[in-house]
RODO-2510 file (C-alpha; in nm, 4 decimals, decimal comma):
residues 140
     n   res          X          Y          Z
     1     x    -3,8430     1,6609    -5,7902
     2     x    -4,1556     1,4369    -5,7491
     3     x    -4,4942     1,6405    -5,7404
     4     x    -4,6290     1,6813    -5,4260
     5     x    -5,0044     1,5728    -5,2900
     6     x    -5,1287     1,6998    -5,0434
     7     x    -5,3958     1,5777    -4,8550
     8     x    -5,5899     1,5114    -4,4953
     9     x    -5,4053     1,3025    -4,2943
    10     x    -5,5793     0,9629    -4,2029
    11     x    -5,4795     0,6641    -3,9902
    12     x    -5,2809     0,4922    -4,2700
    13     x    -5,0194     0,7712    -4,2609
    14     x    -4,9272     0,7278    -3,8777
    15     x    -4,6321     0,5400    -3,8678
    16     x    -4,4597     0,7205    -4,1667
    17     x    -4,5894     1,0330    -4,0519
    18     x    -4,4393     0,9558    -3,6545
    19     x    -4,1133     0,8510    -3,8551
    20     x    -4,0822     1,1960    -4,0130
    21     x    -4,1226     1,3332    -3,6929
    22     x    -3,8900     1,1724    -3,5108
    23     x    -3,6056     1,2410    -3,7743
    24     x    -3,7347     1,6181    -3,8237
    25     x    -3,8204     1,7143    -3,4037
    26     x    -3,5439     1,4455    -3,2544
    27     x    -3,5645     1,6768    -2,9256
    28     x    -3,9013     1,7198    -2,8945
    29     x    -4,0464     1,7034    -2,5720
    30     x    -4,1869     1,4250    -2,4668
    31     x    -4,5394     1,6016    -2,4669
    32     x    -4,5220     1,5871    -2,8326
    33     x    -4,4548     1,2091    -2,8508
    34     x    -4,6051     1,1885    -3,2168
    35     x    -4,8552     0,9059    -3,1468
    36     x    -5,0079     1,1291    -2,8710
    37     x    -4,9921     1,4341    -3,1052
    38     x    -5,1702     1,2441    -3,3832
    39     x    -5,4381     1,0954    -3,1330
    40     x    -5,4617     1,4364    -2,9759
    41     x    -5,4947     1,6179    -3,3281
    42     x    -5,7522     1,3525    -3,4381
    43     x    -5,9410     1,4834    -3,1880
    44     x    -5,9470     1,8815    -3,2652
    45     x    -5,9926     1,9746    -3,5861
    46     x    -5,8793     1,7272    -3,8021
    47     x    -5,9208     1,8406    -4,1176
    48     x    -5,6394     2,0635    -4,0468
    49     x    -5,3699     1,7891    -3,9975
    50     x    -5,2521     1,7738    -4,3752
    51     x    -5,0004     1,5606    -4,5441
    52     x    -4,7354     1,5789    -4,8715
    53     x    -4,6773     1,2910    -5,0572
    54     x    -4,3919     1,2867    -5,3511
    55     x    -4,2920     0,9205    -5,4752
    56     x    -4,5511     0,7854    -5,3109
    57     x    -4,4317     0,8662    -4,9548
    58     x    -4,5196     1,1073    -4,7086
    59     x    -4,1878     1,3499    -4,7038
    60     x    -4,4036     1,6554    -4,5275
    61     x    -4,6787     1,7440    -4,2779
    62     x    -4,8259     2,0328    -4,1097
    63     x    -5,1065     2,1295    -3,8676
    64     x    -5,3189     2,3939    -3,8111
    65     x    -5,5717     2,5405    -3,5278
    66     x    -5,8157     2,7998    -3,5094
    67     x    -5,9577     2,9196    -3,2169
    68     x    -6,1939     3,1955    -3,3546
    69     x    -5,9178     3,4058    -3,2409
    70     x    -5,5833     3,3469    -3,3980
    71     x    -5,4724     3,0736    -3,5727
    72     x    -5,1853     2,8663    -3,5710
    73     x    -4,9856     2,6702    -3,7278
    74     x    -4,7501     2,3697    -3,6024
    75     x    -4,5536     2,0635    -3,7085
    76     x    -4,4368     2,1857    -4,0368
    77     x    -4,1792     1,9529    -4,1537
    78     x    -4,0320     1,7968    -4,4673
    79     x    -3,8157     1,5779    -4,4641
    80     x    -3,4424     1,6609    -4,5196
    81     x    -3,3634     1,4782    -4,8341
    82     x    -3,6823     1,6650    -4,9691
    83     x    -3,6238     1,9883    -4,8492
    84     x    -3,5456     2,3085    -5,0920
    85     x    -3,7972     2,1835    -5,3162
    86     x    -4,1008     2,3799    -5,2419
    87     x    -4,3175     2,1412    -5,0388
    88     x    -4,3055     2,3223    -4,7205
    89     x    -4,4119     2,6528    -4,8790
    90     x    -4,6667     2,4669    -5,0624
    91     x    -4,8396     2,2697    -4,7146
    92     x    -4,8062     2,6459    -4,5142
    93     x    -5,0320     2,8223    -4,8219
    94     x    -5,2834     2,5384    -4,8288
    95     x    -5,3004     2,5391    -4,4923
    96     x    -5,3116     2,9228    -4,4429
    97     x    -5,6068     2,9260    -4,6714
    98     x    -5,7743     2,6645    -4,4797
    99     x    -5,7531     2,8551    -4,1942
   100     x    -5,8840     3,2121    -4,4099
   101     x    -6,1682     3,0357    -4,5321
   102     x    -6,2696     2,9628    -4,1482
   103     x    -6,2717     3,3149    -4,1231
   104     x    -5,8921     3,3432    -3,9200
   105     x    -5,7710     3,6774    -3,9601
   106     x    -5,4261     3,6116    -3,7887
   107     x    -5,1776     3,3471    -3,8180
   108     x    -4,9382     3,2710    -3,5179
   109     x    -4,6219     3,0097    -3,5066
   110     x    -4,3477     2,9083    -3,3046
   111     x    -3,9977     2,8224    -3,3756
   112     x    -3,6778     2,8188    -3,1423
   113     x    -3,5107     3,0841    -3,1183
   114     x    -3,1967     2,8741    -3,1941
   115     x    -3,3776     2,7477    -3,5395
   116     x    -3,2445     3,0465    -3,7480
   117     x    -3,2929     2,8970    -4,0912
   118     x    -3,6600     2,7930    -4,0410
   119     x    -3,6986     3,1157    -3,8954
   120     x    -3,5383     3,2790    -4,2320
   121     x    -3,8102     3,0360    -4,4107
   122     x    -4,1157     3,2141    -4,2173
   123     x    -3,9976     3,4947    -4,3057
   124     x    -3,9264     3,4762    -4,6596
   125     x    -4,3068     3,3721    -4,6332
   126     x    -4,4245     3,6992    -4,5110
   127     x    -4,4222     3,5807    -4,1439
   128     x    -4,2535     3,8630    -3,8869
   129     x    -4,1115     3,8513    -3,5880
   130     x    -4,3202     4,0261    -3,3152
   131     x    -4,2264     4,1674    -3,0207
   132     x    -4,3910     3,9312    -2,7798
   133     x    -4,3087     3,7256    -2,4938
   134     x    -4,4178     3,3487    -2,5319
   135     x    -4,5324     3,1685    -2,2123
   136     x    -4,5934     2,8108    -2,1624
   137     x    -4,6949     2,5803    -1,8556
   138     x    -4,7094     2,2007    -1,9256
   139     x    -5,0387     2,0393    -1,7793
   140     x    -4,8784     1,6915    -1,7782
***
């Protein structure tokens, strides 16, 4: 196991980082084509868009949001040769106490339904499942 870095994202990471995603979100909609995600996260917060590096690579990401509200967090992913080693746990508590230190005194995320075993990794986190209805509307 390399030790992981992890950092703020910054240009020089794109293409590695839009690799990951591809091979970690391969049906992603095409709203979350990673070049317009990374443009788009640029924009909002970017401090929050955070990076792992191990061997000198980028094997993980995650992003965060805070509204003043809730925050969120989206994008985790590691990728699957790296995985099991403790770098995802490791970006969602640096990230989580990102978003404390802004004052967020919630934390919501997504995953499919169909995911089961990132679901079971939220969870061993301390994430629950609530008993709420997610809505969506694309404004593509």
């Amino acid at each position: 196991m390399s030790e992981l870095t992890i950092r703020p994202f910054t240009t020089a990471d794109s293409l590695s980082v839009t690799a990951l995603w591809q091979q970690v979100f391969p049906d992603d909609p095409s709203r979350n084509n990673p070049p317009d995600v990374i443009r788009r996260k640029l924009k909002v917060q970017p401090e929050l868009f955070l990076v792992g590096i191990a061997g000198g690579n980028v094997v993980a990401t995650v992003l965060g949001g805070y509204d003043g509200f809730r925050g969120w967090i989206y994008h985790l992913a590691v990728n699957p040769r790296e995985q099991r080693q403790g770098y995802g746990r490791a970006l969602v508590e640096v990230v989580e106490k990102q978003l404390y230190e802004m004052g967020c005194p919630k934390l919501n995320l997504q995953v499919r339904a169909t995911n089961r075993a990132t679901v079971a990794f939220y969870q061993a986190l301390g994430y629950a499942i609530e008993d709420h209805v997610s809505l969506g509307k694309v404004l593509e």
